[in-house]
C-alpha positions as CSV (number, residue, x, y, z in Angstrom):
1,X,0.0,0.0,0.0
2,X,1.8,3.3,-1.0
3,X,2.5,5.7,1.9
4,X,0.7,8.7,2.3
5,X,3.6,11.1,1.2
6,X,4.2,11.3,-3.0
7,X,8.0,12.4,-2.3
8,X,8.9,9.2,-0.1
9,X,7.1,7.0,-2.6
10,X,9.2,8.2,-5.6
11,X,12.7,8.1,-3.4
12,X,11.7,4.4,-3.2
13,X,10.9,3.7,-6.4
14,X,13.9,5.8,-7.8
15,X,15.6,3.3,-5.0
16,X,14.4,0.2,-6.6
17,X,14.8,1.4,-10.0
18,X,18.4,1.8,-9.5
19,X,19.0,-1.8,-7.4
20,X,17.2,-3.6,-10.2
21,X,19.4,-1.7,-12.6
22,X,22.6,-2.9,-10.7
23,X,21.6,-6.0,-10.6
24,X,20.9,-6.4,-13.9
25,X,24.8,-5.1,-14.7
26,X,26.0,-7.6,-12.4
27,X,27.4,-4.9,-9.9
28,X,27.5,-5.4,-6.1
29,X,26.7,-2.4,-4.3
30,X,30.5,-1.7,-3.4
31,X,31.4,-1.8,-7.2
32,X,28.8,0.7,-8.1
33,X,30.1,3.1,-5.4
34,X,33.6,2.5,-6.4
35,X,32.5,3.4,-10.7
36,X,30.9,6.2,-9.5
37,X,32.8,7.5,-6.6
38,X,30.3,7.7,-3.9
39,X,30.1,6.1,-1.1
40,X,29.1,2.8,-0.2
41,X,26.2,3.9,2.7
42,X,25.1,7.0,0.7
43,X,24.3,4.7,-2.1
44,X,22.9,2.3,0.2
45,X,20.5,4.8,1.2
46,X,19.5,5.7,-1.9
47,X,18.9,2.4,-3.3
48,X,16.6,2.4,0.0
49,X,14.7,5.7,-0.1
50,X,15.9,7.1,3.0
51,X,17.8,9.8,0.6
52,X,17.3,12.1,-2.0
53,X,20.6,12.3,-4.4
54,X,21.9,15.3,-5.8
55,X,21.8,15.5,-9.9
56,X,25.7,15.2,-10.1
57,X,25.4,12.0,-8.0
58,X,22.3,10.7,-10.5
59,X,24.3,11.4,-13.0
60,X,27.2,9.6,-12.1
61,X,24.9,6.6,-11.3
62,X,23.4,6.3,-14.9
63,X,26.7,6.9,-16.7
64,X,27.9,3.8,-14.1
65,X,24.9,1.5,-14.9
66,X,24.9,2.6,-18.7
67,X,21.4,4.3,-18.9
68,X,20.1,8.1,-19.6
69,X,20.6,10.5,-16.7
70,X,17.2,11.5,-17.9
71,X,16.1,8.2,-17.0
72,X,17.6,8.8,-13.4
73,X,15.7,12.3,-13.5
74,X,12.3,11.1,-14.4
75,X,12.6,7.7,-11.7
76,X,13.6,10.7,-9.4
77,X,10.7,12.9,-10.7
78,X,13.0,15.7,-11.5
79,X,11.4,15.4,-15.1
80,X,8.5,16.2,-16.1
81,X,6.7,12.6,-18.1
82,X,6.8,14.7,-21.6
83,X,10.7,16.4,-20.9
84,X,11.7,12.0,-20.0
85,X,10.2,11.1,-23.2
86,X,11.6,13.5,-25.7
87,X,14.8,12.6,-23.9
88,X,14.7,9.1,-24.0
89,X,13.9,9.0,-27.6
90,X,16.8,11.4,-28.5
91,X,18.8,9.3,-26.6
92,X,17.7,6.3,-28.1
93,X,17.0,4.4,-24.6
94,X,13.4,3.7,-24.9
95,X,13.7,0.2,-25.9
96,X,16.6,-0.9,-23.2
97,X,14.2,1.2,-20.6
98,X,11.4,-1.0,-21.9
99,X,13.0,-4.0,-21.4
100,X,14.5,-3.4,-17.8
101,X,11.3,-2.6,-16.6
102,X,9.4,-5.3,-17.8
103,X,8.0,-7.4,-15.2
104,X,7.1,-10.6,-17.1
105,X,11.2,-11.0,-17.6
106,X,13.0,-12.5,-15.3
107,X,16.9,-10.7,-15.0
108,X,18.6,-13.5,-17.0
109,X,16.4,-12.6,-19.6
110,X,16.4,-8.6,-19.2
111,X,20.0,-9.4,-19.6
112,X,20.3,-11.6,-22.5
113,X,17.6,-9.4,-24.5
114,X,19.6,-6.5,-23.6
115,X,22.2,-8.0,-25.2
116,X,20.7,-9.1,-28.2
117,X,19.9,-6.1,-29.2
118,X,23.1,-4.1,-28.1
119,X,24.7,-6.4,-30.5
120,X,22.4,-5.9,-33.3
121,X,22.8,-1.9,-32.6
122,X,26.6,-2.3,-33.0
123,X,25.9,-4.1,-36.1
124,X,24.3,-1.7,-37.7
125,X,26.1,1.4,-35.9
């Protein structure tokens, strides 16, 4: 049942968002901090709600986990839904964001479908 307060709600999600994207990189949470230089708790927190991370510190997170900062934004609802979809079709993200959050897909096959298709982008890049 969601809580009554919007702003914790969307720390968590941005939280889980973030963990499942880990995951699906095959990162522990000690890795992640290391690619993106922040610290091990902070980032703990974060992937837990129980903070709210700067943009420099999103930013750093989805260049480490290979998605849009704009992504980041709009999990953290820093983005308006219109400004997160302009940007993630500029970017070219929509269909890796599609996958990943796709909950009929287990992460072995998030994984291997992101790959698929990464390879058949480099084939045609």
């Amino acid at each position: 049942m969601p809580s009554k307060d919007p702003w914790r709600d969307q720390l968590e999600g941005l939280g889980a968002f973030i963990r499942s994207q880990r995951r699906l990189a095959n990162l522990s949470l000690r890795q992640l901090a290391d690619l993106t230089e922040v610290s091990n708790p902070y980032l703990s927190q974060i992937e837990r709600g129980l903070h709210e991370p700067s943009v420099r510190v999103l930013k750093s997170i989805a260049r480490a986990l290979n998605v849009s900062a704009e992504t980041l934004l709009s999990q953290a609802g820093l983005l308006e839904d219109e400004e997160a979809a302009g940007a993630s079709e500029s970017d070219g993200v929509t269909t890796e964001a599609a996958i990943r959050a796709d909950p009929a897909l287990t992460e072995a096959q998030k994984t291997a479908l992101l790959g698929v298709y990464r390879s058949y982008l480099a084939e045609n890049g």
